[in-house]
DOFILUM-400005 format. One line per 2 residues: their letters; for each residue x, y, z of C-alpha. Coordinates in steps of 0.5 Angstrom, whole numbers, plus 500, padded with zeros to 3 digits. Example, Ala and Ser with C-alpha at 12.3 -4.5 7.8 and 13.67 -1.06 7.14 Angstrom:
AS	525:491:516; 527:498:514;
//
This chain:
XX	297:710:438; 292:714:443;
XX	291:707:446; 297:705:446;
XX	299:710:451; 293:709:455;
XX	296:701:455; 303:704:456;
XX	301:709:462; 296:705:466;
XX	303:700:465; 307:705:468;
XX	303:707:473; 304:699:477;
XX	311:698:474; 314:706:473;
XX	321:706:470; 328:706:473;
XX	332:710:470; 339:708:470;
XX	342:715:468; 340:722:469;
XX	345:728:468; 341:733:472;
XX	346:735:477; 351:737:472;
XX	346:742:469; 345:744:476;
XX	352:746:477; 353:749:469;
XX	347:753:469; 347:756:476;
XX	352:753:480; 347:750:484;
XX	342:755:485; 335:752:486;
XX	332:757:487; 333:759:479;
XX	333:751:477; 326:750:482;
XX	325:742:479; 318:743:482;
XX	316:746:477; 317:747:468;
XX	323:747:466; 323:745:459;
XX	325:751:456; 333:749:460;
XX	332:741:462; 330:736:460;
XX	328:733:467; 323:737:471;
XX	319:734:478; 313:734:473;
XX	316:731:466; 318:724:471;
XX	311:724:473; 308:725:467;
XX	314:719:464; 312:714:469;
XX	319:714:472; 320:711:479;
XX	326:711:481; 331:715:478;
XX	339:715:479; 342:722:479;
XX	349:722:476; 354:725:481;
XX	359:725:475; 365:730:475;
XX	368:730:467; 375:727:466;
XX	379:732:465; 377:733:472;
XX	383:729:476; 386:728:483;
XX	383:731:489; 380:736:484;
XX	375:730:481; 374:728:488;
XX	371:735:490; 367:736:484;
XX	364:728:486; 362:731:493;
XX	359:737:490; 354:733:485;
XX	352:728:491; 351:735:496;
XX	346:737:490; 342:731:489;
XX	341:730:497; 338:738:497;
XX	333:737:492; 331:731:494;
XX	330:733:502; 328:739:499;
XX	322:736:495; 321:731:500;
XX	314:729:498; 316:727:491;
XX	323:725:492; 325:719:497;
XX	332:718:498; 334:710:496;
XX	340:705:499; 337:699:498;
XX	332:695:494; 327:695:500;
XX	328:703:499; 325:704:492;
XX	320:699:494; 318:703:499;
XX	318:709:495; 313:706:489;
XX	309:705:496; 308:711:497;
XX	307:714:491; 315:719:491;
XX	320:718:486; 326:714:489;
XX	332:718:489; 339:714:488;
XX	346:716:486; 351:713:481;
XX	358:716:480; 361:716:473;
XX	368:714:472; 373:711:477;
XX	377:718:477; 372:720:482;
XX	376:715:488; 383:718:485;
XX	386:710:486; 383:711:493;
XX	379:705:496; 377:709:502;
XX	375:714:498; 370:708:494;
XX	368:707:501; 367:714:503;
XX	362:714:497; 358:708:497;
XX	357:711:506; 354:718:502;
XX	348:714:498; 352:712:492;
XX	350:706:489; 354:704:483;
XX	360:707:480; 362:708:472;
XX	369:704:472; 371:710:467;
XX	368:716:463; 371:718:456;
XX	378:717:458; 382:712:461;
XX	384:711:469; 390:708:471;
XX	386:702:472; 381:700:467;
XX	381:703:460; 375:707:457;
XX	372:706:451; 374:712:448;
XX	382:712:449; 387:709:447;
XX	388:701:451; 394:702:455;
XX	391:696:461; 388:692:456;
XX	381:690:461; 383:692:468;
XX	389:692:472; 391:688:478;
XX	388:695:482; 383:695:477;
XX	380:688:480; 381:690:487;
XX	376:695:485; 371:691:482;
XX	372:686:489; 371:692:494;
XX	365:695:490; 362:688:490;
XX	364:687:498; 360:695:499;
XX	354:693:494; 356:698:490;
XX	354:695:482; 359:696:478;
XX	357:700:472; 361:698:465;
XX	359:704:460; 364:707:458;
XX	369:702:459; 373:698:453;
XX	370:692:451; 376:689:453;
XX	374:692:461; 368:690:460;
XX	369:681:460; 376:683:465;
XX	370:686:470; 365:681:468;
XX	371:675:470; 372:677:477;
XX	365:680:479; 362:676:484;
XX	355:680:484; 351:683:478;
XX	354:689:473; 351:693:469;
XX	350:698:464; 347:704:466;
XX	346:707:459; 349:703:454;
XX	346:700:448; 348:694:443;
XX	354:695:439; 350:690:433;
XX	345:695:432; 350:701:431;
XX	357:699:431; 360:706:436;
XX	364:704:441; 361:705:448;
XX	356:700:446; 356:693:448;
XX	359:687:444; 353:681:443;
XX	359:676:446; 358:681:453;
XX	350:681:452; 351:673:452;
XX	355:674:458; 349:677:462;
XX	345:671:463; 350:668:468;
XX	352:674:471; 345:676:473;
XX	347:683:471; 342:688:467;
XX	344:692:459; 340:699:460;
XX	339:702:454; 341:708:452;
XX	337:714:448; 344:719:445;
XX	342:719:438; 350:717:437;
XX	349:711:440; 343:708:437;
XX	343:711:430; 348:710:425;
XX	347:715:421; 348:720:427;
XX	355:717:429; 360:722:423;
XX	355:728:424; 356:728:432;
XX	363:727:431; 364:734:427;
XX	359:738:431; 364:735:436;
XX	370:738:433; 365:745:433;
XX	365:745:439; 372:745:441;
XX	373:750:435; 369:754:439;
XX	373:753:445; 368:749:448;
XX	369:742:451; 363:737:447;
XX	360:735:453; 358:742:455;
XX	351:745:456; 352:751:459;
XX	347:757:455; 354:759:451;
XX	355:752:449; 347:751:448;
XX	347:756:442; 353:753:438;
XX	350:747:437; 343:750:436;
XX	347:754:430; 351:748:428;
XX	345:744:427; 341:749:423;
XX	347:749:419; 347:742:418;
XX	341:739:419; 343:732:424;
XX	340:725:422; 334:724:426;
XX	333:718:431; 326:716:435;
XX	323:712:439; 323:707:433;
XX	331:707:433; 331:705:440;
XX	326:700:440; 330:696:435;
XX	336:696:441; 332:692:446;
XX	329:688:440; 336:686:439;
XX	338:686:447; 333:682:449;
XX	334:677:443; 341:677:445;
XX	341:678:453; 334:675:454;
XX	329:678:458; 331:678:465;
XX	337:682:464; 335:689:460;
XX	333:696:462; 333:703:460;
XX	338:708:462; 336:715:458;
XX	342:719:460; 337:726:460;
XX	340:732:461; 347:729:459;
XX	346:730:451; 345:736:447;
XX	341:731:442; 335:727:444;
XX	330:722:439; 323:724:437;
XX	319:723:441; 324:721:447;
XX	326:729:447; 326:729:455;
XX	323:725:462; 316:725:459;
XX	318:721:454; 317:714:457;
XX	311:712:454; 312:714:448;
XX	317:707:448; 313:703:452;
XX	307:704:447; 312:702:442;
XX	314:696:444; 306:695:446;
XX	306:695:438; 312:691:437;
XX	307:685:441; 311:685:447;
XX	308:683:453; 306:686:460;
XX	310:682:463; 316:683:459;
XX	315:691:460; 315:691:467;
XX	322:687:468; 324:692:463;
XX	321:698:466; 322:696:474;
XX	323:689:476; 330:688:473;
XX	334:694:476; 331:693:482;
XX	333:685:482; 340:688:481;
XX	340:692:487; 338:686:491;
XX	343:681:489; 348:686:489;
XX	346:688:497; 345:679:498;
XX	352:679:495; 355:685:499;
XX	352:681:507; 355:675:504;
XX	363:678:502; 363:682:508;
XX	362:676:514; 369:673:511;
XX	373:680:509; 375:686:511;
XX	375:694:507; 382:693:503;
XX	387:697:504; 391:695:498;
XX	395:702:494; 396:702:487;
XX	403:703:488; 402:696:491;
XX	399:693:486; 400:696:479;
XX	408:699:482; 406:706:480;
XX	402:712:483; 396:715:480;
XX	399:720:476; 403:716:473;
//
């Protein structure tokens, strides 16, 4: 093994890993209330993050999408104001660690950031409840650096039902297509994770540009919703678009799925959203697992989703997609952003090539990005921003 990760890491060094997701805005705003002072990221944090300035380097990650999630009982202007304050943290720490933090927009940025040898800094938003049914406020945030948005979180939006709630539009509704064509006219990606399976194909038939998954693993292999049916796999190819693997151990171990589930209802015993990781919360879980000691993912674990994603995708349309700093849970061996090697040397063993691993680690993301902008250079010569209204389309408001 100690070979392997040699292999893994001089691998890393010349194609690092993008990360679709990374929570670590939110544990910002739960923990200190954005106070980077007491949270100095420049530093060792590991006894309160799983992401650290130190931590990616050791990972060999490259570029990294900071979350700029709101939870989704956040609603209305509320929801909005909460996404602002997420895209105002990540553009502090990542002027304020300029020399290791490189803001990107574009494909060209986060070639420019591997250039230089910083980390490019991206933004996706998580959940459509962050735009309040409003395209211009869409607009708005793809005009401060946000480059993908989540279609729903854990909860329905009056668009597009979530993987998680009760159908009620059944894919996506007439706004929620006008939201996906607007985002394609941006070149903002369309991130299906978290949403239906049903939202999933309504996206993939009226895209014009690539989606993705920023943190979503395959359904096959463990069979939660918030993962990807092999009938969208096979939809990629055609798409162009990119299954980034995710880590949460509910995701990728069956076994995990019921356990998860009553330390969720813990959780909300205690008053507690699920979701949350303040210390208060941190401590109720700690207590829960060692009361109830929880079936254990790895590195392994993981590896069998992008065998089975690669089987089914192909080569060309998966990457990884952590979700660091948003779970309580991590796999052995993938316990925080160091962790990336550890796969890589993993699927090193499983006889995958170097070529394979760097469109999985960097190649495929970044083509993305790419055919997103090309097709946004496209749309934008022959239509305009929309100006459409939910009301005009769907015949109702966002309350409703």
């Amino acid at each position: 093994m100690t070979d392997r990760l040699a292999e893994a890491r001089d691998l890393l060094a010349a194609h690092p890993v993008v990360d679709g997701h990374n929570d670590l805005p939110w544990a910002l705003r739960e923990q200190v209330r954005y106070d980077l002072d007491r949270r100095d990221i420049a530093g060792d944090l590991s006894a309160y993050t799983h992401t650290d300035i130190p931590r990616l380097r050791a990972g060999g990650v490259g570029a990294q999408f900071w979350s700029v999630y709101v939870r989704s009982d956040f609603s209305g202007d509320t929801a909005v104001s909460a996404t602002l304050e997420q895209i105002d943290v990540v553009r502090r720490f990542t002027e304020r660690y300029a020399a290791e933090l490189r803001p990107a927009r574009t494909a060209d940025d986060m070639e420019a950031a591997r250039a230089e040898g910083r980390i490019a800094s991206l933004m996706g938003a998580e959940g459509g409840h962050s735009i309040n049914c409003s395209l211009a406020t869409l607009r708005t945030l793809y005009d401060l650096g946000v480059r993908y948005m989540t279609l729903t979180h854990n909860d329905n939006v009056p668009w597009a039902d979530s993987a998680t709630d009760e159908p009620r539009a059944h894919g996506l509704t007439r706004f929620g297509e006008e939201v996906v064509r607007e985002m394609n006219r941006l070149g903002m990606l369309v991130d299906l994770s978290h949403v239906s399976a049903d939202t999933m194909r309504a996206a993939l038939r009226v895209t014009e540009a690539p989606v993705i998954f920023s943190h979503s693993s395959a359904r096959a292999v463990c069979d939660h919703p918030r993962n990807i049916p092999d009938d969208v796999l096979e939809l990629l190819p055609a798409n162009g678009g990119v299954a980034m693997a995710t880590f949460v151990p509910k995701f990728v171990l069956p076994e995990a799925v019921d356990w998860t589930r009553e330390a969720d209802e813990n959780m909300r015993a205690h008053g507690l959203h699920p979701l949350e990781m303040t210390p208060a919360a941190m401590k109720v879980q700690r207590a829960f697992e060692e009361a109830n000691p929880r079936p254990l993912a790895t590195v392994s674990t993981v590896a069998d989703h992008l065998d089975h994603m690669r089987e089914v995708a192909g080569i060309d349309h998966i990457g990884i997609g952590g979700d660091f700093d948003g779970t309580p849970f991590t796999p052995e061996g993938l316990t925080d952003v160091a962790g990336y090697p550890n796969l890589v040397a993993e699927l090193l063993d499983r006889r995958w090539s170097p070529a394979d691993l760097a469109k999985l680690t960097w190649q495929n993301a970044v083509r993305a990005v790419r055919s997103a902008e090309e097709v946004a250079h496209g749309l934008r010569a022959s239509r305009g921003p929309s100006i459409a209204t939910i009301e005009a389309l769907d015949g109702t408001g966002p309350g409703r």
